[in-house]
N, CA, C and O atoms as a Tinker XYZ file with bonds, in Angstrom:
   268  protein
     1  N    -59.819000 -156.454000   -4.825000    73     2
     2  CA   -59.343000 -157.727000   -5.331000    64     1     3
     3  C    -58.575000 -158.499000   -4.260000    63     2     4     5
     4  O    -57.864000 -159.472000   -4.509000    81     3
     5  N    -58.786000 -157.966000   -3.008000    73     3     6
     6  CA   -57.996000 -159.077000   -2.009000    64     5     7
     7  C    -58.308000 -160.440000   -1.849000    63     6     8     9
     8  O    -59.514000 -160.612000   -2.023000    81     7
     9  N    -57.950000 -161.049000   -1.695000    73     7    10
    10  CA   -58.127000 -162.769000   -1.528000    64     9    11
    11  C    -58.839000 -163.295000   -2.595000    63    10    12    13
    12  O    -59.606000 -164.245000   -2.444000    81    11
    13  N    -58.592000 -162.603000   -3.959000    73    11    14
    14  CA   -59.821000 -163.160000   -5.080000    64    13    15
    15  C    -58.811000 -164.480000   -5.633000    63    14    16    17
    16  O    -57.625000 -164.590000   -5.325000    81    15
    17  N    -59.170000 -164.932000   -6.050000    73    15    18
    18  CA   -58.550000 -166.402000   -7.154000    64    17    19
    19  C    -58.645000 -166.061000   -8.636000    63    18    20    21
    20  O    -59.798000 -165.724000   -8.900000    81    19
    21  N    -58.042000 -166.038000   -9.428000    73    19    22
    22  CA   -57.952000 -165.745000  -10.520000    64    21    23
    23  C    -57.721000 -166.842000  -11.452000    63    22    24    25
    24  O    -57.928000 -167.984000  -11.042000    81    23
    25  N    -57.254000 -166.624000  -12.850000    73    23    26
    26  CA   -57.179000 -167.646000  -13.273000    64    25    27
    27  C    -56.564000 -168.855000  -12.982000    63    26    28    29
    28  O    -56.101000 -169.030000  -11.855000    81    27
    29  N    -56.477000 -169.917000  -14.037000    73    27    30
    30  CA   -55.585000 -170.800000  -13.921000    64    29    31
    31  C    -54.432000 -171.040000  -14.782000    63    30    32    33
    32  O    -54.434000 -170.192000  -15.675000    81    31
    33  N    -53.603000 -171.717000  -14.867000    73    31    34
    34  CA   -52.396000 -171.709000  -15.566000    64    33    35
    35  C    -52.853000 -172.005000  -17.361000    63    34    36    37
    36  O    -52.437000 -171.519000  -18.413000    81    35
    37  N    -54.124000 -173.263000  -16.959000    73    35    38
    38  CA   -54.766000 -173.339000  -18.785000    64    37    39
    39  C    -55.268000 -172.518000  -18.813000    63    38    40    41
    40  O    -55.091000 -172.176000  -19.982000    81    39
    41  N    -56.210000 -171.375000  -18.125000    73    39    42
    42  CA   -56.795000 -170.627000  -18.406000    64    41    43
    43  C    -56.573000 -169.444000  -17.645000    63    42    44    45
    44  O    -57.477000 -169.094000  -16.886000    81    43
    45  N    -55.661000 -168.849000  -17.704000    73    43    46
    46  CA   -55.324000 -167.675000  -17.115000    64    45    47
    47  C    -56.521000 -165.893000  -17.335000    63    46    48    49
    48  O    -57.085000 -165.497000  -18.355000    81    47
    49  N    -56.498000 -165.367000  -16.179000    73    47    50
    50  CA   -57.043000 -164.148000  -16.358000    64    49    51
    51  C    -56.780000 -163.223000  -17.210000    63    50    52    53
    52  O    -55.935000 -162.457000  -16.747000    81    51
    53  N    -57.229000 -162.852000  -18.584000    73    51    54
    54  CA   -56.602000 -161.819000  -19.034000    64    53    55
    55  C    -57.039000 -159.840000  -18.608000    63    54    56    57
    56  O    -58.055000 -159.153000  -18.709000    81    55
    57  N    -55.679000 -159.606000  -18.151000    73    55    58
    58  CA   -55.958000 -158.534000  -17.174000    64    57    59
    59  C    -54.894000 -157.634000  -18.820000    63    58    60    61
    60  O    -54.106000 -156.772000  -18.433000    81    59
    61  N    -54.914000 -157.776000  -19.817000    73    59    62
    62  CA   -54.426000 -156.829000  -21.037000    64    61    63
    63  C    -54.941000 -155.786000  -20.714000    63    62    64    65
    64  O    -56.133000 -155.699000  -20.415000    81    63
    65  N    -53.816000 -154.453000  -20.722000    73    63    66
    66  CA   -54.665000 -153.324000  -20.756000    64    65    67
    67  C    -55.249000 -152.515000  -19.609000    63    66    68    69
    68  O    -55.518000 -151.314000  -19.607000    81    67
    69  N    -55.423000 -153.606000  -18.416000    73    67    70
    70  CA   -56.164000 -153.135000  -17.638000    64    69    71
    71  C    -55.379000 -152.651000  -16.804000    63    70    72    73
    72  O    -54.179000 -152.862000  -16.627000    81    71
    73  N    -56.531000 -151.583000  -15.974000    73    71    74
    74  CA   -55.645000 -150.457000  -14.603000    64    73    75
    75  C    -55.944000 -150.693000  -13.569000    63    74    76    77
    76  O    -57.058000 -150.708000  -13.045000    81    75
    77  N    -54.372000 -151.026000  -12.945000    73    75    78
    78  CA   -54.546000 -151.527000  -11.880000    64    77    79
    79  C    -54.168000 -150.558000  -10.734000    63    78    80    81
    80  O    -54.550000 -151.042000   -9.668000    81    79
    81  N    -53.590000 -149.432000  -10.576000    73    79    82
    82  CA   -53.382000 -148.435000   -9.917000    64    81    83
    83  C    -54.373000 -148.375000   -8.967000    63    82    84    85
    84  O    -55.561000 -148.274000   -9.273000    81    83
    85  N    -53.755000 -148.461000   -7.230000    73    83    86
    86  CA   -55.032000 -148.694000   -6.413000    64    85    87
    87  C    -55.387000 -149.513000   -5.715000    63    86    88    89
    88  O    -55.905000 -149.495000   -4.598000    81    87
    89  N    -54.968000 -150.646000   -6.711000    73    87    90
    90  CA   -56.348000 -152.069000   -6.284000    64    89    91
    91  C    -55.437000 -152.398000   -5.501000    63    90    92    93
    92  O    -54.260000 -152.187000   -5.793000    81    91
    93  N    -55.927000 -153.174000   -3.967000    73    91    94
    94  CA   -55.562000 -153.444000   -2.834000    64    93    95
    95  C    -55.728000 -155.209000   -3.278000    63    94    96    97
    96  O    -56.834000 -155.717000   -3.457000    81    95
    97  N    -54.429000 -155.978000   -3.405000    73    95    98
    98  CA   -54.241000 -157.080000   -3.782000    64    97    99
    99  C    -53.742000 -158.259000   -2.900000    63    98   100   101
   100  O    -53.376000 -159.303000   -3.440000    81    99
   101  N    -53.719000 -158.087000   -1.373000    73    99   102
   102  CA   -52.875000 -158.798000   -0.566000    64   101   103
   103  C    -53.973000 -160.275000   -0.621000    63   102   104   105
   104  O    -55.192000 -160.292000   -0.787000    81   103
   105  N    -52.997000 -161.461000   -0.412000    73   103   106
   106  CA   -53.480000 -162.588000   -0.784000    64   105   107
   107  C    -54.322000 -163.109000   -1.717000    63   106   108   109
   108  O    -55.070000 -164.082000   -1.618000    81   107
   109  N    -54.043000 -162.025000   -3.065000    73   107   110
   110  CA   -54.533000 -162.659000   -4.251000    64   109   111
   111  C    -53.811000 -164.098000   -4.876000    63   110   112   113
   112  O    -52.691000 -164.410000   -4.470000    81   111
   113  N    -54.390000 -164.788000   -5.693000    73   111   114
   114  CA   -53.527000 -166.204000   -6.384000    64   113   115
   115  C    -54.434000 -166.576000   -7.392000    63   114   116   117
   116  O    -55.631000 -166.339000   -7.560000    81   115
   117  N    -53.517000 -167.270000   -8.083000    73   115   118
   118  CA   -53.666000 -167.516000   -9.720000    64   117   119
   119  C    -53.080000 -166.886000  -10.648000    63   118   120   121
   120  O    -52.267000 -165.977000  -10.482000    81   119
   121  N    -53.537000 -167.425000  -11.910000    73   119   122
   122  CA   -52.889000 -166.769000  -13.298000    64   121   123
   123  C    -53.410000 -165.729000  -13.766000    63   122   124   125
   124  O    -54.498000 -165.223000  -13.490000    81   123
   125  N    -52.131000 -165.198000  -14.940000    73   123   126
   126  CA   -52.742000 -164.354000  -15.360000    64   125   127
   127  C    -52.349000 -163.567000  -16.630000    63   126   128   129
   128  O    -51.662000 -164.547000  -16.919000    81   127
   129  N    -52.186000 -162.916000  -17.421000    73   127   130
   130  CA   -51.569000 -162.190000  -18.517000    64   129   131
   131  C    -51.846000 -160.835000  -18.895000    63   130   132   133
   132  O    -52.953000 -160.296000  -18.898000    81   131
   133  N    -50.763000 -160.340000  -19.209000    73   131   134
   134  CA   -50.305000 -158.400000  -19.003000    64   133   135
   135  C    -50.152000 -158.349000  -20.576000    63   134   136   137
   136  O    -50.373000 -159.127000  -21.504000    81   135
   137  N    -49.720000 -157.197000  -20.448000    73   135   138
   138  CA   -49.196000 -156.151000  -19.811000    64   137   139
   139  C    -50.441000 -155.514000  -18.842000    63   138   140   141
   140  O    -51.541000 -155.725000  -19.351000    81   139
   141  N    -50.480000 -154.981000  -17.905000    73   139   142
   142  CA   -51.543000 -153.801000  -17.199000    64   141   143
   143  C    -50.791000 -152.609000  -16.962000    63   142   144   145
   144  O    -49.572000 -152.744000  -16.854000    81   143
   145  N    -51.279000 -151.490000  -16.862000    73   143   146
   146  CA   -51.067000 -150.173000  -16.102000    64   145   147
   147  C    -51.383000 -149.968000  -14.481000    63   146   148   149
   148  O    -52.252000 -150.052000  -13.613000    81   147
   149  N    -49.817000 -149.590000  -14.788000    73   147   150
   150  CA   -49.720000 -150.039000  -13.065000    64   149   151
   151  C    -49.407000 -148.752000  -12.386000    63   150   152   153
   152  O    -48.716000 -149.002000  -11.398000    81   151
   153  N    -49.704000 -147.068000  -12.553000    73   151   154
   154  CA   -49.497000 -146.488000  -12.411000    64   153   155
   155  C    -50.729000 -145.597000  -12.574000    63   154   156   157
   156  O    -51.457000 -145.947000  -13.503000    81   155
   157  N    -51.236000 -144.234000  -11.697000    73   155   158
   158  CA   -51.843000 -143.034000  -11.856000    64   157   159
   159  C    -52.388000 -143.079000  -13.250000    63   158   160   161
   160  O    -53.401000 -143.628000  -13.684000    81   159
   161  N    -50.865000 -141.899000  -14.230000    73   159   162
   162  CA   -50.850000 -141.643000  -15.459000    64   161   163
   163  C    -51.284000 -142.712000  -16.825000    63   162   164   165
   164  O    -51.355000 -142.486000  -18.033000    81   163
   165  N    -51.471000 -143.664000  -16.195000    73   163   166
   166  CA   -51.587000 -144.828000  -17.032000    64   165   167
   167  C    -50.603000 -144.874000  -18.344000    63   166   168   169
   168  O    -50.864000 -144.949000  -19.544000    81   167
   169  N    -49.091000 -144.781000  -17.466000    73   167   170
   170  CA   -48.445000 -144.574000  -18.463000    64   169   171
   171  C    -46.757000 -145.807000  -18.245000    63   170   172   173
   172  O    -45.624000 -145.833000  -18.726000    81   171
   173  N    -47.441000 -146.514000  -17.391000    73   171   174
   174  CA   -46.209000 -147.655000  -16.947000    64   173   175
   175  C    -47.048000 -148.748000  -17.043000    63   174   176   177
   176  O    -47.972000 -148.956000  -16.257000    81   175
   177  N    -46.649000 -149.713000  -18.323000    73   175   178
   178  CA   -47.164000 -150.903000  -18.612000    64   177   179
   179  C    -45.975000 -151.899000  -18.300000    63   178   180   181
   180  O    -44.908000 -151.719000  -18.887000    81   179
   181  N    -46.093000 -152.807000  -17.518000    73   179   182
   182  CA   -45.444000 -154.148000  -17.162000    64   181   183
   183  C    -46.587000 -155.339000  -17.280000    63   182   184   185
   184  O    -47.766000 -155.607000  -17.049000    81   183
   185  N    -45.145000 -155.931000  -17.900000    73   183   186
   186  CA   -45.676000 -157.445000  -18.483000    64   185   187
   187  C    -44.979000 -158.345000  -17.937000    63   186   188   189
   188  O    -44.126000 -157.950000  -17.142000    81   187
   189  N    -45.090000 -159.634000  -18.146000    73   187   190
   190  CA   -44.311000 -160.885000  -17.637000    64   189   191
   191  C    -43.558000 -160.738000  -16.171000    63   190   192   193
   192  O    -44.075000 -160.559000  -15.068000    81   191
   193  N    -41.927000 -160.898000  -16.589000    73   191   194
   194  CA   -41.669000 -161.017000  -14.759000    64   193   195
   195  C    -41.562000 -159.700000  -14.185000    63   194   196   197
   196  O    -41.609000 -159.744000  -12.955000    81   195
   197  N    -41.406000 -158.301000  -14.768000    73   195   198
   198  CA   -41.762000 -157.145000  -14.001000    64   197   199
   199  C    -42.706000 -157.467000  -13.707000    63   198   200   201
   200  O    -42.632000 -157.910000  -12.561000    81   199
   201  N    -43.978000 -157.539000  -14.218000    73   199   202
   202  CA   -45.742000 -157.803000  -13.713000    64   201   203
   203  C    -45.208000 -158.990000  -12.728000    63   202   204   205
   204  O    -45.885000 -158.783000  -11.721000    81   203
   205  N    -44.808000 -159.534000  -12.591000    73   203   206
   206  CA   -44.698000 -160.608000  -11.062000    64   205   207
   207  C    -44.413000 -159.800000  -10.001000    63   206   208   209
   208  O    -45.303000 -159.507000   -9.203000    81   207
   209  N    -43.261000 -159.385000   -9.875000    73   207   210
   210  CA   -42.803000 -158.686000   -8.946000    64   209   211
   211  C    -43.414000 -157.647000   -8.443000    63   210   212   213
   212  O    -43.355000 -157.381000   -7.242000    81   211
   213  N    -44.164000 -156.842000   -9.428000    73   211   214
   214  CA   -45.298000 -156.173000   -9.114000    64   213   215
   215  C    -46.435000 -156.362000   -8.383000    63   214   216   217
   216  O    -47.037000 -155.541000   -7.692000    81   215
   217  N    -46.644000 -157.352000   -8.562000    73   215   218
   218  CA   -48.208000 -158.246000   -7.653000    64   217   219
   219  C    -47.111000 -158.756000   -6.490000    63   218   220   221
   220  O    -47.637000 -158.538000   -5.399000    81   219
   221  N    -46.182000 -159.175000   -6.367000    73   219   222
   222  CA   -45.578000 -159.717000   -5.154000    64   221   223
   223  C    -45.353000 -158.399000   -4.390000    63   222   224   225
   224  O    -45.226000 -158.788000   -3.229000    81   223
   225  N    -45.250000 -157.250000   -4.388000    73   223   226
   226  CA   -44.463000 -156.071000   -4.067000    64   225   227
   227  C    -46.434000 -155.544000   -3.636000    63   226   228   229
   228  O    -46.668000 -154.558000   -2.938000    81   227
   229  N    -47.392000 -156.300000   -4.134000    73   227   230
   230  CA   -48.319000 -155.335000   -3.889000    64   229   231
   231  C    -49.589000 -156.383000   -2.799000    63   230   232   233
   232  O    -50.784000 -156.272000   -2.526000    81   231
   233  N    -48.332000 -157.489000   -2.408000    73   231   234
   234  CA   -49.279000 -158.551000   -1.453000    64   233   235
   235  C    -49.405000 -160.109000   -1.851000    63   234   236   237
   236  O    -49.192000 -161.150000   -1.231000    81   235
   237  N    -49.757000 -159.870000   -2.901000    73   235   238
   238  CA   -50.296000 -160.758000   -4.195000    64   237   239
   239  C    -48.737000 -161.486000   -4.619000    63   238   240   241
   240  O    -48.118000 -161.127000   -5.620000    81   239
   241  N    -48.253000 -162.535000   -3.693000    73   239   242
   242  CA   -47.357000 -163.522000   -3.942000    64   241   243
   243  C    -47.825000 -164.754000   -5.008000    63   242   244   245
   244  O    -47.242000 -165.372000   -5.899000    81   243
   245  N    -48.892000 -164.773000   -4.562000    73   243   246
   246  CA   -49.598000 -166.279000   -5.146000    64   245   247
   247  C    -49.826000 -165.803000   -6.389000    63   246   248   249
   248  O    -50.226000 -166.680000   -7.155000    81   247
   249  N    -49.693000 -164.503000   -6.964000    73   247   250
   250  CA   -50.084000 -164.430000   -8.783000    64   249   251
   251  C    -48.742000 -164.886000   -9.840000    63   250   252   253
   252  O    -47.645000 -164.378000  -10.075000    81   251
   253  N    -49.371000 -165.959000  -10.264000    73   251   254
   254  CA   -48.058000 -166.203000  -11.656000    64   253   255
   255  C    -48.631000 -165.456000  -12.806000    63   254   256   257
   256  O    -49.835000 -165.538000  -13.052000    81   255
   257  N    -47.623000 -164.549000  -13.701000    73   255   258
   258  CA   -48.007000 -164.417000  -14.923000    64   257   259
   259  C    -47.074000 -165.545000  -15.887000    63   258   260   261
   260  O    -45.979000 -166.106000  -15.915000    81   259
   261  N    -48.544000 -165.412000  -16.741000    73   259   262
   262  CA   -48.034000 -166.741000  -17.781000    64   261   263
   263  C    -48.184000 -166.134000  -19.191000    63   262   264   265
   264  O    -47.987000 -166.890000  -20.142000    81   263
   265  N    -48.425000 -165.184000  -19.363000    73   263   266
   266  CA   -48.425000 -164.177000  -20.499000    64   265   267
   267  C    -47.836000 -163.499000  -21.026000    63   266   268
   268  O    -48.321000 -162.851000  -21.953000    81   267
């Protein structure tokens, strides 16, 4: 998912649910809405501004969650 574009703010990506453990995200941008599993165990779900900081911490500055 590096340099992909994702949603937009009217229409944001819904990434619910999904596992993200892994995915190599540097210069991703766009919207988007959580919670995802952000861990191995699939057992750490972050949503809203944890899920920001998360994508900023993983490259992925340019992702807003709006969800």
């Amino acid at each position: 998912m590096r340099w992909c574009t994702l949603g937009s703010t009217s229409m944001p990506t819904v990434l619910s649910g999904a596992r993200m453990f892994g995915c190599q995200l540097d210069g991703a941008k766009g919207a988007v809405v959580g919670p995802v599993l952000v861990d191995e165990g699939t057992s750490r779900s972050l949503g809203g501004v944890e899920l920001a900081a998360w994508f900023s911490g993983q490259g992925a500055e340019g992702v807003q969650v709006v969800g």
